[in-house]
C-alpha positions as CSV (number, residue, x, y, z in Angstrom):
1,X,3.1,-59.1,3.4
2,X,5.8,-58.8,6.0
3,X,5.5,-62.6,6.3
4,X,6.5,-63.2,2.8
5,X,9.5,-60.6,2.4
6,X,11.0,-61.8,4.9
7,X,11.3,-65.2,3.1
8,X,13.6,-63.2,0.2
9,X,17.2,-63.8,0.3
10,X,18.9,-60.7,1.9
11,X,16.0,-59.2,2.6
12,X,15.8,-59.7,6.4
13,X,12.0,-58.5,6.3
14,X,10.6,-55.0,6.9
15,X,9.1,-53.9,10.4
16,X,5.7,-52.4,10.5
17,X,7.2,-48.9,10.0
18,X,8.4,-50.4,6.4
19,X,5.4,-52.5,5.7
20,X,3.2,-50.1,5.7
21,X,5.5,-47.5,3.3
22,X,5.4,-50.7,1.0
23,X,1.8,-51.7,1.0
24,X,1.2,-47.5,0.7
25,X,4.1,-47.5,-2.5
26,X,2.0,-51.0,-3.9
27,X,-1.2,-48.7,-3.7
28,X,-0.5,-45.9,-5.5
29,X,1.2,-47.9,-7.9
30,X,-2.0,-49.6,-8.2
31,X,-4.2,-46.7,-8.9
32,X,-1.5,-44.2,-11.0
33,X,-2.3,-41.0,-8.6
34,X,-4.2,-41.1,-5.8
35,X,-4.7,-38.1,-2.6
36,X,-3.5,-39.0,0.6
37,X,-7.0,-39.5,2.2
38,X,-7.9,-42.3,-0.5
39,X,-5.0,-44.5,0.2
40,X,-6.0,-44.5,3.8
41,X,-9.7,-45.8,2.6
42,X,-8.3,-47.8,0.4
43,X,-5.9,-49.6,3.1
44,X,-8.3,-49.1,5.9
45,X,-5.9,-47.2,7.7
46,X,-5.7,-43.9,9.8
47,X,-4.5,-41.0,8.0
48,X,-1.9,-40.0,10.2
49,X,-0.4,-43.7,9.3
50,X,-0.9,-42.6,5.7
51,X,0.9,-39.3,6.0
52,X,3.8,-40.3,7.7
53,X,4.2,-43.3,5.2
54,X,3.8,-40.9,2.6
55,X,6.6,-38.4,4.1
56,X,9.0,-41.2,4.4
57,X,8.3,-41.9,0.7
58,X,8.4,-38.3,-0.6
59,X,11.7,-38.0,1.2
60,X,13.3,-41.0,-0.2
61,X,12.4,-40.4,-3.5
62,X,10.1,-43.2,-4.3
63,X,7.1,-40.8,-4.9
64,X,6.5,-37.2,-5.7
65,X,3.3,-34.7,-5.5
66,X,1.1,-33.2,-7.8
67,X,-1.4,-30.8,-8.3
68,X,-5.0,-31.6,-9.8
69,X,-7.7,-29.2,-10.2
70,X,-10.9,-30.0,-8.3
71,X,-13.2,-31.5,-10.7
72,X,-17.2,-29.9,-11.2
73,X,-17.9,-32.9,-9.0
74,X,-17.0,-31.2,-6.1
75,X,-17.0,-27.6,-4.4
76,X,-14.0,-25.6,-6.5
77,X,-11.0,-24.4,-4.0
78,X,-7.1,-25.1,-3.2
79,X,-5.8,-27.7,-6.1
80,X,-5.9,-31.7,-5.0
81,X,-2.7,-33.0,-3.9
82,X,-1.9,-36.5,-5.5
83,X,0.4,-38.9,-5.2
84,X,2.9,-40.9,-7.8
85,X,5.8,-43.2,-8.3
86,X,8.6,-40.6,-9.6
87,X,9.5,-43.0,-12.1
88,X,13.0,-41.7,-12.2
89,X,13.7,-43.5,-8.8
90,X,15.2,-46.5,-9.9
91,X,15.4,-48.8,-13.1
92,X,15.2,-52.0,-13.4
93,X,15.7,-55.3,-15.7
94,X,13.4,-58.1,-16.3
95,X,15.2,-60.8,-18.3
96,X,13.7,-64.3,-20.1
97,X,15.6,-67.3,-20.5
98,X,14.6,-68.4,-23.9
99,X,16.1,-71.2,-25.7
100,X,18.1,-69.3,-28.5
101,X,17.9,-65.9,-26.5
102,X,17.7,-63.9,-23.5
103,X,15.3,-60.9,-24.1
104,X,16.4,-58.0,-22.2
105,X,13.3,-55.3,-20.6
106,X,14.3,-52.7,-18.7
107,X,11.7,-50.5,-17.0
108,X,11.5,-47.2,-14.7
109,X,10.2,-47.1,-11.5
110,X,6.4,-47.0,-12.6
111,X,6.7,-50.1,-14.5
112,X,7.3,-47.8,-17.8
113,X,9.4,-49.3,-20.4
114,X,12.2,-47.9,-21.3
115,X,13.1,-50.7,-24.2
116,X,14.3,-53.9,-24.9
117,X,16.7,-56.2,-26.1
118,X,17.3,-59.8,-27.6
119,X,20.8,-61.3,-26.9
120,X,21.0,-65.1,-29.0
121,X,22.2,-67.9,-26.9
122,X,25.0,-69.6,-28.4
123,X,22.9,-72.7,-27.1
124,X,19.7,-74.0,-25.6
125,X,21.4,-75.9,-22.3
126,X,24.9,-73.9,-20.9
127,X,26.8,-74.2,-17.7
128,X,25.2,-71.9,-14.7
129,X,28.0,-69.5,-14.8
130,X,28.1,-69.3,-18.7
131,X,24.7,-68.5,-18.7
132,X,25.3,-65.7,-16.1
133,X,28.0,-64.7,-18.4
134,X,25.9,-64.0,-21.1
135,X,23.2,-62.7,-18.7
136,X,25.6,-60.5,-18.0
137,X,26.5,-59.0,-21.7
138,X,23.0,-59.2,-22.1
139,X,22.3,-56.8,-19.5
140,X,25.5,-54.3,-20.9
141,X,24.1,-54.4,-24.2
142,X,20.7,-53.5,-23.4
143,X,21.5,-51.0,-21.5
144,X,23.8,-49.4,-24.4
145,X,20.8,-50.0,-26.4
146,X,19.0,-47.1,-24.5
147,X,21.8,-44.8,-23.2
148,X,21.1,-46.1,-19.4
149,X,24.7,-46.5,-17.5
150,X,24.7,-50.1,-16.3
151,X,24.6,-48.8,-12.5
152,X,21.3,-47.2,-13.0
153,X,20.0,-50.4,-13.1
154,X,18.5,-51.4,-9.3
155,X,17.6,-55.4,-10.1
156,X,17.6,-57.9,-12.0
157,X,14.6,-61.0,-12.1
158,X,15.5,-63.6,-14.3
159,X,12.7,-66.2,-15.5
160,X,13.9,-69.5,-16.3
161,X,11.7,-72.7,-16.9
162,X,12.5,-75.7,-14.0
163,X,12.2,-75.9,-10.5
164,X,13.4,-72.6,-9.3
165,X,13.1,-71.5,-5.8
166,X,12.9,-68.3,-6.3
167,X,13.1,-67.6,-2.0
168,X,16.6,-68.7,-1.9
169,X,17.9,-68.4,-5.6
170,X,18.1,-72.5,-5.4
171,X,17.6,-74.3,-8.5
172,X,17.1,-77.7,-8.8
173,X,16.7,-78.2,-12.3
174,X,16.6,-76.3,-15.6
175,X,15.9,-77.1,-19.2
176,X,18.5,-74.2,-19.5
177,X,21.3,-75.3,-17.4
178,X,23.2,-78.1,-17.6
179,X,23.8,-79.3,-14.4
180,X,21.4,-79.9,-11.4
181,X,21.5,-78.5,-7.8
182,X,22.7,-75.2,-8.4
183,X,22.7,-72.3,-6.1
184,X,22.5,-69.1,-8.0
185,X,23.1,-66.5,-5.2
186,X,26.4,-66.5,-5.0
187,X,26.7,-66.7,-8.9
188,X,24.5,-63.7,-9.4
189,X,26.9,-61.8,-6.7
190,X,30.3,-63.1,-8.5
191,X,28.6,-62.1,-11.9
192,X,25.9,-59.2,-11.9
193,X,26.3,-55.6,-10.4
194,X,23.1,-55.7,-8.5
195,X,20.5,-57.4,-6.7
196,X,19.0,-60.2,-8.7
197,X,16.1,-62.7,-8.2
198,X,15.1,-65.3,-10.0
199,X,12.0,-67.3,-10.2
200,X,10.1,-69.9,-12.8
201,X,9.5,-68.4,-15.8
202,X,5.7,-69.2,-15.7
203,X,5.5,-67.8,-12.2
204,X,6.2,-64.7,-14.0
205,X,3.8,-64.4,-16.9
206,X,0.8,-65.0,-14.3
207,X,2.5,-62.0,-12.7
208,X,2.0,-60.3,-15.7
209,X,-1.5,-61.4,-16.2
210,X,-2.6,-60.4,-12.8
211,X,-0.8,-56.8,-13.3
212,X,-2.3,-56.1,-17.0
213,X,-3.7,-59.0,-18.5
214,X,-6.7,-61.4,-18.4
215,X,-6.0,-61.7,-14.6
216,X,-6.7,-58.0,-13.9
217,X,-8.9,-57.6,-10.6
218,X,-8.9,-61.4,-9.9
219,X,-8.5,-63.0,-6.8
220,X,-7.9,-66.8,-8.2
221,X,-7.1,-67.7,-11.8
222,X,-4.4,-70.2,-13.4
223,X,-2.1,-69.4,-16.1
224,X,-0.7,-72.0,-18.7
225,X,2.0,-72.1,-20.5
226,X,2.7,-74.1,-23.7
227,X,5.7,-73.9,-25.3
228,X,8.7,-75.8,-26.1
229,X,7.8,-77.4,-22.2
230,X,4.6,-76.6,-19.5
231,X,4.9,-74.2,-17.1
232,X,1.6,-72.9,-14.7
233,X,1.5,-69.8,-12.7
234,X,-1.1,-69.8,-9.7
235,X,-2.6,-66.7,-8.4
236,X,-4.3,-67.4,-4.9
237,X,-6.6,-65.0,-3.0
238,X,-4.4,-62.0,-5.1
239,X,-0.8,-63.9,-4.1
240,X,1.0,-66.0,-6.5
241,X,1.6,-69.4,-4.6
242,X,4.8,-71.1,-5.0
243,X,4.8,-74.0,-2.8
244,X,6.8,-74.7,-0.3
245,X,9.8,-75.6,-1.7
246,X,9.5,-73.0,-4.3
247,X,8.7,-76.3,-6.5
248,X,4.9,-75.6,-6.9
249,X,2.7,-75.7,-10.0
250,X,4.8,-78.1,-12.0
251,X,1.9,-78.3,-13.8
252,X,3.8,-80.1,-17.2
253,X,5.5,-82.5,-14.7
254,X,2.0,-84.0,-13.5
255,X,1.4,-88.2,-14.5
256,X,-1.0,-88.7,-17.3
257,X,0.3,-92.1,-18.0
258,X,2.2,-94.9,-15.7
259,X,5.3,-95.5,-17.4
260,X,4.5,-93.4,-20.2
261,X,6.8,-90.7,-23.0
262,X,10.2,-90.0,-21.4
263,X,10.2,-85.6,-20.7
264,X,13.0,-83.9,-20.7
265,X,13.6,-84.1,-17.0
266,X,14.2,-87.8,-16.4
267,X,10.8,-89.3,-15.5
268,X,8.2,-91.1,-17.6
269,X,4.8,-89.8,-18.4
270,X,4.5,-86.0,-17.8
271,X,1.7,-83.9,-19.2
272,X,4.6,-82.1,-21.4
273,X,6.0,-85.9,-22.7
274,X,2.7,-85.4,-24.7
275,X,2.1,-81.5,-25.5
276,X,5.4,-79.5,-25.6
277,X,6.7,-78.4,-28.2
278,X,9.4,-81.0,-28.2
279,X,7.6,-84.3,-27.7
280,X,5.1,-83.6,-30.3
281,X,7.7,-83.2,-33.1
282,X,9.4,-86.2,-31.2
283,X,6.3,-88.4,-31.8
284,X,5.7,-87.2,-34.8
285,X,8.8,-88.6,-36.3
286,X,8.4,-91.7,-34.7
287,X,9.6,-94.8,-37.4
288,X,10.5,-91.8,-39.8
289,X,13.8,-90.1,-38.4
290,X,15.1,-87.3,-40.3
291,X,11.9,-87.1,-42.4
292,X,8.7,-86.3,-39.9
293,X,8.0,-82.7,-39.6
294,X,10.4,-81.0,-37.2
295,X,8.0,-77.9,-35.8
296,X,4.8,-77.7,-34.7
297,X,3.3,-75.9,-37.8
298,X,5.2,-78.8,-40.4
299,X,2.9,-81.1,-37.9
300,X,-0.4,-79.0,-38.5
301,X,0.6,-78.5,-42.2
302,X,1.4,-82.5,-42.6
303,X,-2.1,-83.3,-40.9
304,X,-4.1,-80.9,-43.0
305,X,-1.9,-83.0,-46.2
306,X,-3.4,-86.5,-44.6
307,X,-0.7,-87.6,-42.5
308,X,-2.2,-89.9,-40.4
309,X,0.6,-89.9,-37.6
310,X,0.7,-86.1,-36.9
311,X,-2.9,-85.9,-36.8
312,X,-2.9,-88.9,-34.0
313,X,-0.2,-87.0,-32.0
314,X,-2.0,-83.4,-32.3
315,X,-5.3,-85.4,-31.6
316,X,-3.8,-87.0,-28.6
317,X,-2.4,-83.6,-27.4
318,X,-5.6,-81.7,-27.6
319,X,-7.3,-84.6,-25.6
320,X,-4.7,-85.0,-22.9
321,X,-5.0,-81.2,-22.4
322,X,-8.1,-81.1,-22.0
323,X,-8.4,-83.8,-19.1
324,X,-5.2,-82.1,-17.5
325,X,-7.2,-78.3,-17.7
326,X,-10.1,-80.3,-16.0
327,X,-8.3,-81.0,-12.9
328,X,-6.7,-78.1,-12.3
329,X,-10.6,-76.8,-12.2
330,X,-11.4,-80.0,-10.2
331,X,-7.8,-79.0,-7.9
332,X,-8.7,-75.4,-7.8
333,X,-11.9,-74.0,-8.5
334,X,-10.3,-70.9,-10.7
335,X,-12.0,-68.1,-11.4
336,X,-10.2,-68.1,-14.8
337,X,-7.8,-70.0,-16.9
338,X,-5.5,-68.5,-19.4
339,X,-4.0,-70.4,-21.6
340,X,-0.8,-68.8,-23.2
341,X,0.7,-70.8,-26.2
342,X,3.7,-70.1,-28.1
343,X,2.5,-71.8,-31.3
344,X,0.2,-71.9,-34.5
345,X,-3.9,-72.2,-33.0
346,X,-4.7,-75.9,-34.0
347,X,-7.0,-76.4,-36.4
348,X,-10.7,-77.5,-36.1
349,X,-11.5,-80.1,-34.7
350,X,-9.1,-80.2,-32.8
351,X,-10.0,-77.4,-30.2
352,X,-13.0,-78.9,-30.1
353,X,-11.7,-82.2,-28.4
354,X,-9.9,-80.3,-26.0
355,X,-12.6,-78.3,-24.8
356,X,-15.4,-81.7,-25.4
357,X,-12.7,-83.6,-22.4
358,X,-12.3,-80.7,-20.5
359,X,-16.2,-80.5,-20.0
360,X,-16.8,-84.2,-19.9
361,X,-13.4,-84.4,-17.0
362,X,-14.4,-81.4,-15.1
363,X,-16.4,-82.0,-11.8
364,X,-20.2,-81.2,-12.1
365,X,-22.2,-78.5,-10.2
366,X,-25.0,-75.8,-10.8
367,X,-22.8,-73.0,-11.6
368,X,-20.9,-71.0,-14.2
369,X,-17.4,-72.6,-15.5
370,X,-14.8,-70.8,-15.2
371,X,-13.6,-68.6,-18.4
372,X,-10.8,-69.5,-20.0
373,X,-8.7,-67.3,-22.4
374,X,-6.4,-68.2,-25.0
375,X,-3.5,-66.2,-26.0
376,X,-0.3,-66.3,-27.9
377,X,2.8,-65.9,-25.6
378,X,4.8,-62.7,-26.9
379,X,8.3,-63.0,-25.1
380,X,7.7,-59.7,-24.1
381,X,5.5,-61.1,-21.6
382,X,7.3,-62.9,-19.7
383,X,10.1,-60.1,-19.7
384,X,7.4,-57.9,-18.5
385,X,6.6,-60.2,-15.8
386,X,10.4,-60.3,-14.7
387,X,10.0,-56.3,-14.5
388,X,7.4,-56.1,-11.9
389,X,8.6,-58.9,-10.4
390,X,12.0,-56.2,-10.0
391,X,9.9,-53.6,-9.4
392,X,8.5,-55.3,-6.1
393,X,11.5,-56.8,-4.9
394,X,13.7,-53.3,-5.2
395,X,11.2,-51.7,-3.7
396,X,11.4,-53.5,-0.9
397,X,14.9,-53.7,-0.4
398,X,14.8,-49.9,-0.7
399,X,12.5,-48.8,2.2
400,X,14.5,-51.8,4.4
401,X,17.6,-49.9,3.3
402,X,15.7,-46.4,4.7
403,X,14.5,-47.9,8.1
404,X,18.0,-49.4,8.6
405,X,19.5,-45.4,7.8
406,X,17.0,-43.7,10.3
407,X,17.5,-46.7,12.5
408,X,21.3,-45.8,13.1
């Protein structure tokens, strides 16, 4: 862990003192209340470790005690004394970068929601600091939208789709920005009144998935996005893996086809030139401008009427999936793949090509494959991603800030 924080921009990295208050905070998180002698089992620690990153908690606020009755498990006496996150501690903002919106989620310091808010876009691609502008009123309005004063607010994660590295607040492109090679730190500094972080948006829903969803108690499972583009999130041995470059699992910008569909970011034959959102409606209108359908359900809706060309292009899609899913299994070995879709469920037979070249692609071997679970993508997931992404990252710049106050 104290490898990877100290990777964050401004973050500097927390001693052993701090990584240990961090990995205790993480655990009780974890479990919701939990004694003192628990955490050290569950961290194979000492207690006197325990208890001394506990006091250092307790007295910065970040947790509080309280009292449970023994249970008729064990020999009645003095009430058990838990641990929690005093949610009050801090608040925080998790923001999506949609195409028409930013939804707003902000959270207390136990990953509670307090509420949320949409903000429209007054377009789909803006100049880095317009968007920051309107991240920025986004942010103000939410937070009039539950009576929390804007400096309650401890950080702020914004998911975007592109390469993002989310180390160094670097981004080197964006469907949502207009211009390339953009370093977002000192925007978000010039702009917003707190720390903020930002990362790919996909990044974040397997966040979310590993926190309350399908990736719950996992050690290694993939998460797809399909929307307007194709995002993947990839949890490794319980980490999320970003690459080096913060450029990893680009997952809709892998070659299906030499020289194939142009994709929105320049090159020819991406996985998404086929299966976004966009290029399907793009296909589908192809030698008919202005009178194909113009949204994925028109395409379902004109296939089940006969059309011949939006059922080739949602044929084509399934299949192409299908072969991509099966490398990632071939790639990774997941325990489980969630698919998380922004659009109508195709209709038979469609899922049923998919899931005939994902089996006939995948590599063959006397064992189980892995599960895979489809979903619709509510925006409030990726927001919710964004949240506990905030929720980690304050956290750790709040015990740094502690050890650098007892330190002087």
């Amino acid at each position: 862990m104290a490898d990877r924080v100290a990777n964050w921009p401004g973050l500097g990295g927390l001693d052993a003192r701090g990584t240990t208050q961090l990995r205790v905070l993480q655990c009780i998180r974890t479990a919701g209340e939990i004694s003192r002698t628990d955490i050290a089992r569950a961290l194979d620690s000492s207690p006197a470790t325990i208890t001394a990153a506990c006091t250092a908690l307790l007295k910065a606020g970040f947790i509080r005690e309280v009292e449970r009755a023994p249970s008729d498990t064990v020999q009645r006496g003095r009430p058990r004394i838990m641990l929690k996150i005093d949610g009050g501690a801090f608040h925080v903002a998790g923001m999506k970068i949609a195409r028409h919106a930013i939804l707003v989620m902000i959270v207390d310091g136990q990953g509670i929601e307090i509420g949320t808010y949409a903000a429209p876009l007054p377009a789909s691609r803006l100049h880095a600091a317009h968007l920051l502008r309107e991240v920025r009123r986004a942010l103000q309005a939410a937070c009039d939208s539950v009576g929390l004063p804007l400096e309650r607010i401890a950080g702020v994660v914004l998911g975007m789709p592109g390469f993002l590295n989310g180390a160094t607040g670097f981004m080197h492109w964006s469907s949502s920005v207009i211009e390339r090679n953009v370093d977002f730190a000192p925007l978000f500094r010039e702009f917003l009144p707190c720390p903020t972080f930002i990362d790919n948006d996909a990044n974040l829903v397997a966040k979310a998935e590993h926190l309350f969803g399908a990736g719950r108690g996992l050690r290694n499972f993939l998460v797809v996005t399909i929307e307007h583009g194709v995002g993947m999130g990839i949890v490794l041995d319980g980490e999320l893996y970003r690459g080096e470059r913060g450029c990893g699992a680009e997952f809709g910008h892998t070659k299906v086809q030499i020289g194939g569909a142009v994709c929105q970011c320049g090159q020819r034959g991406c996985l998404e030139a086929y299966v976004g959102d966009y290029a399907m409606v793009r296909d589908a209108a192809t030698g008919r401008p202005g009178e194909g359908p113009s949204s994925i359900p028109a395409i379902l809706e004109a296939a089940r009427q006969g059309d011949t060309l939006a059922h080739e292009v949602i044929e084509r899609a399934a299949q192409v999936l299908g072969v991509a899913l099966a490398n990632l299994v071939n790639l990774f070995d997941p325990e489980h793949i969630v698919i998380a879709r922004s659009r109508p469920p195709f209709d038979p037979p469609y899922p049923g090509l998919m899931l005939e070249a994902f089996r006939r692609n995948t590599v063959r071997v006397d064992a189980p494959m892995p599960g895979i679970t489809v979903r619709n993508l509510d925006e409030t997931m990726w927001a919710k991603g964004a949240a506990a992404h905030g929720i980690e990252m304050v956290s750790i710049l709040k015990i740094r800030e502690q050890g650098a106050v007892h330190a002087a």
